[in-house]
C-alpha atoms as one frame of an Amber mdcrd trajectory, in Angstrom:
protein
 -16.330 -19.439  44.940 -19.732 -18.917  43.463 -20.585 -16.166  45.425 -22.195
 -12.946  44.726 -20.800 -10.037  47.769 -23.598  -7.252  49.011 -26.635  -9.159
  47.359 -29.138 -10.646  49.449 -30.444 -14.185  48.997 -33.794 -13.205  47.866
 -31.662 -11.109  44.777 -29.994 -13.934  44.096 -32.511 -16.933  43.877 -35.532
 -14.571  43.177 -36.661 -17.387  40.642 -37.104 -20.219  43.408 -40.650 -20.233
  43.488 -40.969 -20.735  39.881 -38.360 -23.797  39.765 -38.744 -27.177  41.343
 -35.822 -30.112  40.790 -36.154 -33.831  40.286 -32.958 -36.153  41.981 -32.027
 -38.587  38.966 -29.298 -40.123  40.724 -26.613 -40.155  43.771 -23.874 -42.477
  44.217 -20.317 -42.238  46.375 -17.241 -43.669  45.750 -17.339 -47.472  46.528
 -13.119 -47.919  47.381 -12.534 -45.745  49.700  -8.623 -46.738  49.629  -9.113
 -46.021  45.395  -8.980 -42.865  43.601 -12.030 -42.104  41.774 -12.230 -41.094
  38.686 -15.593 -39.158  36.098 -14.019 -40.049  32.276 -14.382 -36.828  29.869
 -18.182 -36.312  28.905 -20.789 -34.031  27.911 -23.241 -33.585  30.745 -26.403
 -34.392  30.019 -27.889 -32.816  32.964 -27.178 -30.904  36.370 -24.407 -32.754
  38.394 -23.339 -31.870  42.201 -20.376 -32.760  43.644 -19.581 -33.026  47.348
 -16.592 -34.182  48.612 -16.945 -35.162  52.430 -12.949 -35.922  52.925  -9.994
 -35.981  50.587  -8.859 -33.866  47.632  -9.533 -33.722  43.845  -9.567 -31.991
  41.152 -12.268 -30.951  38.159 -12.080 -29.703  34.903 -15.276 -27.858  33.318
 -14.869 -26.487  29.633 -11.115 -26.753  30.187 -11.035 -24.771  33.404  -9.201
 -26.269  36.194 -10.458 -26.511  39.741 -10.076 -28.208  42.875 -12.248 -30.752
  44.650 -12.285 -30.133  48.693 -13.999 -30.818  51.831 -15.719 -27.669  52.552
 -16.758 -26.515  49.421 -19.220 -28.067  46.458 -19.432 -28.305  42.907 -22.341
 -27.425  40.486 -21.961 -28.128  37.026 -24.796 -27.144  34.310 -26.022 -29.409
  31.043 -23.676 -29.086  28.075 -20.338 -28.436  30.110 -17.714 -30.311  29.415
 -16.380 -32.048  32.175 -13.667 -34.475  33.498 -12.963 -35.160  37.437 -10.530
 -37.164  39.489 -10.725 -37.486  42.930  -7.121 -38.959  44.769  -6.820 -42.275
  46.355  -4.361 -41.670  49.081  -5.608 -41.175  52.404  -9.286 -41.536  53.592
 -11.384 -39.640  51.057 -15.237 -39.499  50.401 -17.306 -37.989  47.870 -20.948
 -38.082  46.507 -22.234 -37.045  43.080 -25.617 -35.919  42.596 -26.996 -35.549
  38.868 -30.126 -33.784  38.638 -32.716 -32.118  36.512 -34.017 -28.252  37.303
 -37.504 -27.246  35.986 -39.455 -23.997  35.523 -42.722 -22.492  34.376 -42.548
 -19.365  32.562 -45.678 -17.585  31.363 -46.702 -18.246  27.783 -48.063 -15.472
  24.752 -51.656 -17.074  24.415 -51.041 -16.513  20.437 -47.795 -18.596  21.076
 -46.914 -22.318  22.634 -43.270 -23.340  23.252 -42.705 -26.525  21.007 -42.504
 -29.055  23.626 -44.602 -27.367  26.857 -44.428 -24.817  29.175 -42.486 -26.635
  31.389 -38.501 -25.457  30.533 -34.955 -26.862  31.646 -33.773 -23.722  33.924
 -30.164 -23.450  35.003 -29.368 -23.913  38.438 -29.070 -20.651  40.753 -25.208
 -21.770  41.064 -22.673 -22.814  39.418 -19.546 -24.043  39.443 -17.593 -23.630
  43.181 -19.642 -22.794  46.427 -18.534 -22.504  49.905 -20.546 -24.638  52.521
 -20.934 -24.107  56.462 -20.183 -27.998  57.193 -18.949 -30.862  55.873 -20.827
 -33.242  58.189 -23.953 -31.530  57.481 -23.996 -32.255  53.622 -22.484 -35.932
  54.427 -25.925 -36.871  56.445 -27.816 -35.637  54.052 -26.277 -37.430  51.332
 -26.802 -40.676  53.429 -30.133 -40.477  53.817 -30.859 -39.336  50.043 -29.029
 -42.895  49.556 -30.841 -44.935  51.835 -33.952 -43.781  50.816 -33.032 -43.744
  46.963 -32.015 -46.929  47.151 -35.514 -48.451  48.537 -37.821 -50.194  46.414
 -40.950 -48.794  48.655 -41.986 -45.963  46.178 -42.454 -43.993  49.578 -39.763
 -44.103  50.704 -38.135 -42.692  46.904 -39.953 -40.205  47.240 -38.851 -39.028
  50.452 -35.289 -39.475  48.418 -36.726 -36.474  46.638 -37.812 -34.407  49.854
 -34.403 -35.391  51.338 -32.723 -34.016  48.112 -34.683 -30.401  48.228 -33.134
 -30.109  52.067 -29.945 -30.532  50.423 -30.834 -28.082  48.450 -32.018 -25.782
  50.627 -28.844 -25.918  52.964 -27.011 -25.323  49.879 -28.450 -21.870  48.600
 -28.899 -20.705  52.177 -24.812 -20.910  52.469 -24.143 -19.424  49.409 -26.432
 -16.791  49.678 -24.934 -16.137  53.373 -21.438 -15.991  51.819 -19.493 -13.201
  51.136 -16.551 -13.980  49.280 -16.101 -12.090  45.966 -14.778 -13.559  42.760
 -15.399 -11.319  39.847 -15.263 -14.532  37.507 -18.100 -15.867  39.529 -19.887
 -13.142  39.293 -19.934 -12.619  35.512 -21.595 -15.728  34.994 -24.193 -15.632
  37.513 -25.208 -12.259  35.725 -24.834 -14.201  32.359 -27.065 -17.180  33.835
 -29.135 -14.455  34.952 -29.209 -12.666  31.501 -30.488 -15.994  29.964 -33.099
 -16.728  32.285 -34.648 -13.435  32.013 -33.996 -12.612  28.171 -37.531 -12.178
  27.710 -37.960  -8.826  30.291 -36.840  -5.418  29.957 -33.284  -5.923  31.148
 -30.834  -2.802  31.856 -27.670  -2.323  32.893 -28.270  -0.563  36.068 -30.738
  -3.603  36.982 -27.669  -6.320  36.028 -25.197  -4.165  38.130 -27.770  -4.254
  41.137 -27.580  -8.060  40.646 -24.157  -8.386  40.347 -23.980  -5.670  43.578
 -21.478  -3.258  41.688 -21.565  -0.177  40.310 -22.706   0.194  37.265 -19.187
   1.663  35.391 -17.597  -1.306  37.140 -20.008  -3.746  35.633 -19.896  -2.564
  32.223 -15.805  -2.815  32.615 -15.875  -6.255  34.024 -18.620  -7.813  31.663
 -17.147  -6.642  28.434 -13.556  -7.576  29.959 -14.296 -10.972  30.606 -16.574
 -11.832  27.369 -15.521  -9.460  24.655 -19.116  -7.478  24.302 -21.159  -5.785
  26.713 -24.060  -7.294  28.743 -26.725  -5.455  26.614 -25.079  -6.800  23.041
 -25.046 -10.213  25.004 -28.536  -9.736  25.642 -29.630  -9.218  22.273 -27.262
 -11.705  20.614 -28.702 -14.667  23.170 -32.412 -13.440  22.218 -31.693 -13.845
  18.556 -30.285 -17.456  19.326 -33.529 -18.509  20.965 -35.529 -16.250  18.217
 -33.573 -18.762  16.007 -34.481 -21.926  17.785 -38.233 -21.266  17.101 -37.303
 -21.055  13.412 -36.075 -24.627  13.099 -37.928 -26.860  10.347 -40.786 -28.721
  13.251 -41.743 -25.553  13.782 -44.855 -22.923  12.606 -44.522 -19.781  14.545
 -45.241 -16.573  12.774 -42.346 -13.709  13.022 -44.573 -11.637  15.352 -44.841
 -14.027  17.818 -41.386 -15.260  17.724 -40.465 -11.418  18.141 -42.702 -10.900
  21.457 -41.732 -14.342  22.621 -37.790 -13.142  22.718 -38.547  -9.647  24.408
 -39.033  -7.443  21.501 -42.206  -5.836  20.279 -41.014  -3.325  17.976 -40.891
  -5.950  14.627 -39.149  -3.511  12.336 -36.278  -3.047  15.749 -36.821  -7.006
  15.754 -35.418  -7.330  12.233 -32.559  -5.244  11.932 -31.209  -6.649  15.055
 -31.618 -10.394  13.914 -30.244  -9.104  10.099 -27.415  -7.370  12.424 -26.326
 -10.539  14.367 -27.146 -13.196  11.414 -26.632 -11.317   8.358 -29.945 -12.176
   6.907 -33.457 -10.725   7.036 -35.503 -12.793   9.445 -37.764 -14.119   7.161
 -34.854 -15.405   4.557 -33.626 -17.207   7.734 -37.440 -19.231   7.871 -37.230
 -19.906   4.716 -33.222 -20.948   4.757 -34.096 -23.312   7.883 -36.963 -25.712
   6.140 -33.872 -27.101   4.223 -32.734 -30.309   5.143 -29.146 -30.287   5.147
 -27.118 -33.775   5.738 -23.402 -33.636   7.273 -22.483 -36.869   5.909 -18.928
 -36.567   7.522 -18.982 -35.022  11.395 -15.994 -32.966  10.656 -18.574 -30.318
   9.160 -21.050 -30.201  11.789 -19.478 -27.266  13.351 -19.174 -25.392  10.177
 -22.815 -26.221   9.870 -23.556 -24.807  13.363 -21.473 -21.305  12.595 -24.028
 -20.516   9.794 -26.888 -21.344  12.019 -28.245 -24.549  10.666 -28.628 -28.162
  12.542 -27.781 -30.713  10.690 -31.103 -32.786   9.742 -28.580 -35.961   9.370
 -24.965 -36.388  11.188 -22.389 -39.263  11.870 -23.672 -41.484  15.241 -20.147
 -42.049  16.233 -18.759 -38.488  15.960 -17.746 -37.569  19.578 -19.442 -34.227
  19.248 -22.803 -35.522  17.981 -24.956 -35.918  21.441 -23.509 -32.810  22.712
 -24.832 -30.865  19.206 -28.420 -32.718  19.840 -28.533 -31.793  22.998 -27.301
 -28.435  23.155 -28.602 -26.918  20.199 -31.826 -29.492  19.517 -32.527 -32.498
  21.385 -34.378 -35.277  18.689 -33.510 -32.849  15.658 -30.096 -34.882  14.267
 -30.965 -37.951  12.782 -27.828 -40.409  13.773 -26.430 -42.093  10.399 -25.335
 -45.628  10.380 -21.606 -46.130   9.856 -21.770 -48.096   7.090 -22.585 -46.359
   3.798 -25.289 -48.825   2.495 -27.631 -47.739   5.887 -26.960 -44.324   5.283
 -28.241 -44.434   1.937 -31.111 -46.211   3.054 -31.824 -43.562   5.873 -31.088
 -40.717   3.587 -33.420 -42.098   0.935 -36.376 -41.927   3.884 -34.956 -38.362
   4.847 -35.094 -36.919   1.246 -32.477 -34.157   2.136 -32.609 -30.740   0.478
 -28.791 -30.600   0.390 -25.656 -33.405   1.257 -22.453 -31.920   2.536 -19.421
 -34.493   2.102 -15.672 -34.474   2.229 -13.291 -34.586  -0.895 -11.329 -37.877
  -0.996 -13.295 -39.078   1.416 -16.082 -40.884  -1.028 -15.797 -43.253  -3.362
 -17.332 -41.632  -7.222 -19.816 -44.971  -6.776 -21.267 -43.672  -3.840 -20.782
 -39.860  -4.716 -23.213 -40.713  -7.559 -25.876 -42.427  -5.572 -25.582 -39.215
  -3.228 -26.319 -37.010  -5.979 -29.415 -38.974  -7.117 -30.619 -38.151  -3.673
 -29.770 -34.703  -3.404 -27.654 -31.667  -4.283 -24.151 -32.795  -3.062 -21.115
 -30.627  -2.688 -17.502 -32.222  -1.300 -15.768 -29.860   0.752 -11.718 -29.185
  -0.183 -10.957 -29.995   3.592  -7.129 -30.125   3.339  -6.695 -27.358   0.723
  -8.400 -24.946   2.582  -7.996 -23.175   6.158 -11.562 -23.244   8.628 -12.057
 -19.570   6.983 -12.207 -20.792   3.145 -13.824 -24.005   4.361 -16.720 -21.654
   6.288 -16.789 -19.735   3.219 -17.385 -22.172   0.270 -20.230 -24.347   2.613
 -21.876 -20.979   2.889 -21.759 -20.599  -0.882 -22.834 -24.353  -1.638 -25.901
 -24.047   0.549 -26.488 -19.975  -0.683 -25.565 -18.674   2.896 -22.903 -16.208
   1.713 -23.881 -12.649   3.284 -24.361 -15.290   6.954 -20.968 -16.412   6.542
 -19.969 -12.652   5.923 -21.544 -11.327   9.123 -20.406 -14.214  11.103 -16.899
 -13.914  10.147 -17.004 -10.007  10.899 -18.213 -10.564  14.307 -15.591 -13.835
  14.939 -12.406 -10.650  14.118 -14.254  -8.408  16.672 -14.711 -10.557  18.689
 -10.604 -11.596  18.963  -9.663  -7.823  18.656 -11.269  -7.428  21.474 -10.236
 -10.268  23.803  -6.819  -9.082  22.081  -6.655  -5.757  23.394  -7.989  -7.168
  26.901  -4.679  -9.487  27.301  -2.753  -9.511  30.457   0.056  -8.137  29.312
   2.292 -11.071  30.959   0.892 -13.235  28.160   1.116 -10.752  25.387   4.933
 -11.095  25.699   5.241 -14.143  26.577   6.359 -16.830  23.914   4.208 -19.919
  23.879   4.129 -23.745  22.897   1.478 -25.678  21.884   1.236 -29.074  21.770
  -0.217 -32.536  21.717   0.586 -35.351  23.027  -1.435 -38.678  21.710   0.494
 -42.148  23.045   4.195 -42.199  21.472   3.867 -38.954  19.504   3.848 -35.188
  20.735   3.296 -32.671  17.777   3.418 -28.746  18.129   0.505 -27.427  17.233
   0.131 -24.238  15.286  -1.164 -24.253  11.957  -4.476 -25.918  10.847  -5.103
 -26.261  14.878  -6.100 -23.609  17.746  -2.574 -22.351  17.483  -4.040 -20.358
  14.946  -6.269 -18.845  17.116  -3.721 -17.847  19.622  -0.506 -17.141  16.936
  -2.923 -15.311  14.609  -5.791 -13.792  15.496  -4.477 -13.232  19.203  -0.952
 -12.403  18.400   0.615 -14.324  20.606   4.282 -15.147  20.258   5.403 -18.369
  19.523   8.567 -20.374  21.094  11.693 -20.970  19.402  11.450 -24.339  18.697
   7.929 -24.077  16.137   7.864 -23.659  12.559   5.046 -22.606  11.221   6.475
 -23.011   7.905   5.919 -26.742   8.652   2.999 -28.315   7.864   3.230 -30.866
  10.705   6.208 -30.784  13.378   7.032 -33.165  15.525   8.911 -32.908  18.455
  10.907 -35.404  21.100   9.977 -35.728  24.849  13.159 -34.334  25.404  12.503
 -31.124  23.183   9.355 -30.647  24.962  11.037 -31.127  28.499  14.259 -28.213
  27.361  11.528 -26.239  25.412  12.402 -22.350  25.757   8.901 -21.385  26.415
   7.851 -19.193  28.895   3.973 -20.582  28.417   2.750 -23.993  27.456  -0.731
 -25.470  26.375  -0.692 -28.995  26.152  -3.509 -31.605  23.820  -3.356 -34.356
  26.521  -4.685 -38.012  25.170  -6.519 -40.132  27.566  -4.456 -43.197  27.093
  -1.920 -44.151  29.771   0.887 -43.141  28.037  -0.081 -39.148  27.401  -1.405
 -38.873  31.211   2.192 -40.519  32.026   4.256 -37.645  30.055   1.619 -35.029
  31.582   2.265 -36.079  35.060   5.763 -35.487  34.312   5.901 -32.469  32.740
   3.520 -30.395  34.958   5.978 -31.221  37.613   8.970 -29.685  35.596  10.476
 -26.917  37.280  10.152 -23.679  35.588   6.667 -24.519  34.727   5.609 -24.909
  37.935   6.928 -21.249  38.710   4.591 -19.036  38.762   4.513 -15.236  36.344
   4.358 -12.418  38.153   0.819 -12.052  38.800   0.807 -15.492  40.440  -0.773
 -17.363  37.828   0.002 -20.837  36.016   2.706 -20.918  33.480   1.277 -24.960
  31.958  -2.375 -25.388  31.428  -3.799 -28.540  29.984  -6.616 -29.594  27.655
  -8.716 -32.786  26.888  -8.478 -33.978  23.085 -12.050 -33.291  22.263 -13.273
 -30.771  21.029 -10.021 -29.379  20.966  -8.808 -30.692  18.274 -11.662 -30.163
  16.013 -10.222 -27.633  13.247 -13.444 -25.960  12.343 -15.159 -22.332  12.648
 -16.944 -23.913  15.682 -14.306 -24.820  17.815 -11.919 -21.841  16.886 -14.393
 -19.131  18.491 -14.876 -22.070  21.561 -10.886 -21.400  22.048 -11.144 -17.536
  20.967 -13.846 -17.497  24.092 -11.122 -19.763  26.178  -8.356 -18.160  26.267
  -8.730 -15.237  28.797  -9.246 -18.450  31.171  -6.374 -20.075  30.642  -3.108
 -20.277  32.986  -5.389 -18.195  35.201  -5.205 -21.507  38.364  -3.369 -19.505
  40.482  -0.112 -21.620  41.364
């Protein structure tokens, strides 16, 4: 539950009066006698779930949850998230996507790029408690009805309707009680990055979080690898960043204040700290135009702190970079090469990052006529030597340096943090994709978990193989005590999945009472760059924690 124990509403949703919300959309499940079914995306704004009767289930950044009568849903923009609601049985349940807007004061020296009117996160997220069922279903039905209406009116009492929703909402969550110290940790996160700009301190965040301070510092670092204060100053750099990107003109001194610092020489050797780079070499570093001409090197891209000016359209990951990191910034290439050239010829790129073997020399020469262009090694080298040699194409060495410093702190940390249930257990990996399962553990995440975690793996994987397949009845005899499983969307994979997370010494519980089988969706899980390894590194004290 998304609950926060000991702190009054008014703690909690102090930022109210500053936010005000806009209802995009609402819609219920049309087949009752169906199941119901939201396919794998990248949200693209604020999305509510309330289920009225029935049971489902919900999967947010590879975090299981159920879906229930008596409890809602809240997920933010940028989560990844994939939901199923069952067909057997009466069952009814409305989804509300939605945007959340906020006015922060302004430096008068300094404008925010767009206006002052920001995205804000929602005061909740994730699973809340509600008093009544019946309560949230009329309220739903008149959102509808009046949603529906083509008297402009009436849509806008859609939108009154929608902030008594609302309003019901926080008041039950602020009544509740309930304590979930996972919960809790991100609303103080959230919390963190709404405020960045004040004078934050760690007595203030453990008021917030209503704990003591000792037991806040203990819990934060526990459940994110640094403390709330390095947080801090790590998320203020990011936005100190995002006013650095080519469209804009701010000078450093107002780009300092703006992110909560007005000591400029503290300002500096904090961003040269977390970057690796003197704040100004950064400016100067991020007027370059850089093209990704393949997608597979966007997230190496986004490790050293650059968006790509130019990326693949049909990348899965591409929307989710613009919007996350730059919305309008990424200009989509074509997929066929002759478009791209044209649209890189109209760019005039500073730099072109490509794959080896993956050009033909015809069009590697036209590419060079445009631009500086380097071909990435991508099978000869692991994500490390990959990060390492973009960073010296495009003269970002000492970034790559720093960055790869803070990824090994970062896992010796989470390392040290393990329950020690997992440290000894041994554990499988794999995908399964149609007709073909493979265990995964080098060139994959398995070499986040084998090598950088430490985790043992089963029996059955060698890691002296370059790629191991393995039988569905190797996977169902498998000696492990822990399994991860890549499941594919196709019919087949969910089919094997079905079966296996019904086998019987999986579904046993460890002795702490948690999940010995977790699952994954494909994307971006699969992605084998420096991006999505510290994506899993953050993961993993998540996993096989559904208690069973």
């Amino acid at each position: 539950m998304d609950s926060i124990a000991g702190v009054p509403p008014s703690g909690r949703f102090g930022q109210l009066d500053q936010m005000w919300f806009r209802l995009r959309s609402i819609t219920q499940n049309h087949s009752p006698a169906e199941e119901w079914s939201l396919r794998l995306q990248f949200l693209e704004c604020h999305m509510l779930l309330i289920p009225i009767l029935g049971r489902g289930s919900i999967t947010v950044d590879g975090k299981y949850c159920e879906l229930r009568a008596g409890f809602v849903f809240v997920c933010l923009p940028g989560q990844l998230v994939e939901a199923y609601f069952e067909g057997t049985g009466a069952h009814k349940l409305y989804v509300l996507r939605f945007d959340v807007f906020g006015q922060r004061s302004q430096p008068e020296a300094m404008q925010l790029p767009s206006s002052s009117e920001l995205q804000l996160p929602f005061p909740l997220c994730g699973e809340a408690a509600v008093s009544s069922s019946i309560i949230y279903s009329k309220h739903c039905e008149a959102i509808t009805a009046s949603m529906g209406s083509n008297n402009r009116l009436e849509r806008l009492h859609a939108q009154s309707g929608f902030y008594e929703l609302l309003y019901s909402l926080l008041s039950d969550a602020g009544q509740s009680q309930l304590n979930d110290t996972d919960a809790v940790m991100e609303r103080i996160k959230a919390y963190i990055e709404l405020h960045y700009r004040e004078d934050l301190s760690i007595s203030l965040l453990a008021g917030e979080a209503g704990i003591s301070t000792r037991h806040f510092i203990r819990l934060f670092k526990q459940k994110y690898g640094l403390s709330a204060i390095e947080y801090l100053t790590e998320y203020r750099i990011r936005q100190a960043r995002s006013l650095m990107l080519p469209q804009t003109d701010y000078e450093l001194k107002d780009i300092a204040a703006y992110v909560g610092y007005k000591d400029i020489p503290y300002f500096r050797r904090k961003f040269k700290q977390i970057t690796g780079v003197a704040p100004a070499t950064f400016m100067r570093n991020a007027k370059l135009k850089i093209v990704a001409y393949h997608g597979s090197l966007i997230g190496a891209l986004l490790t050293l702190n650059i968006i790509p000016s130019a990326a693949p359209a049909d990348h899965p990951w591409t929307e989710y970079y613009r919007r996350k990191y730059e919305p309008g910034a990424v200009l989509p290439l074509a997929q066929d090469d002759n478009n791209r050239m044209q649209q890189l010829a109209s760019l005039r790129p500073d730099y072109i990052l490509g794959l080896e073997q993956s050009l033909s020399q015809d069009m590697l020469l036209q590419l060079q006529e445009l631009a500086p262009t380097y071909l990435v090694p991508w099978l000869q080298m692991d994500w490390r030597a990959q990060l390492s040699f973009i960073g010296e194409c495009l003269g970002k060495s000492k970034e790559t340096t720093a960055w790869l410093s803070k990824y090994d702190c970062k896992a010796k940390a989470i390392r040290a943090d393990l329950d020690p249930e997992l440290a000894k257990d041994k554990l499988l990996i794999a995908r399964i994709s149609g007709q073909t399962i493979t265990a995964l553990s080098n060139r994959s995440l398995g070499e986040v978990l084998y090598d950088d975690l430490h985790l043992i793996p089963a029996t059955v994987v060698n890691r002296k193989l370059s790629h191991q397949t393995l039988t569905l009845e190797e996977l169902r005899s498998v000696d492990a005590d822990r399994v991860l499983l890549i499941v594919d969307e196709d019919v087949h994979s969910q089919a094997v999945w079905s079966e296996l997370q019904n086998k019987e010494s999986w579904k046993q519980p460890d002795s702490t009472g948690y999940s010995r089988i977790e699952h994954l969706p494909p994307f971006p899980w699969t992605e084998y760059t420096s991006f999505t390894q510290e994506l899993i590194l953050d993961l993993v004290p998540s996993l096989w924690r559904n208690q069973t």
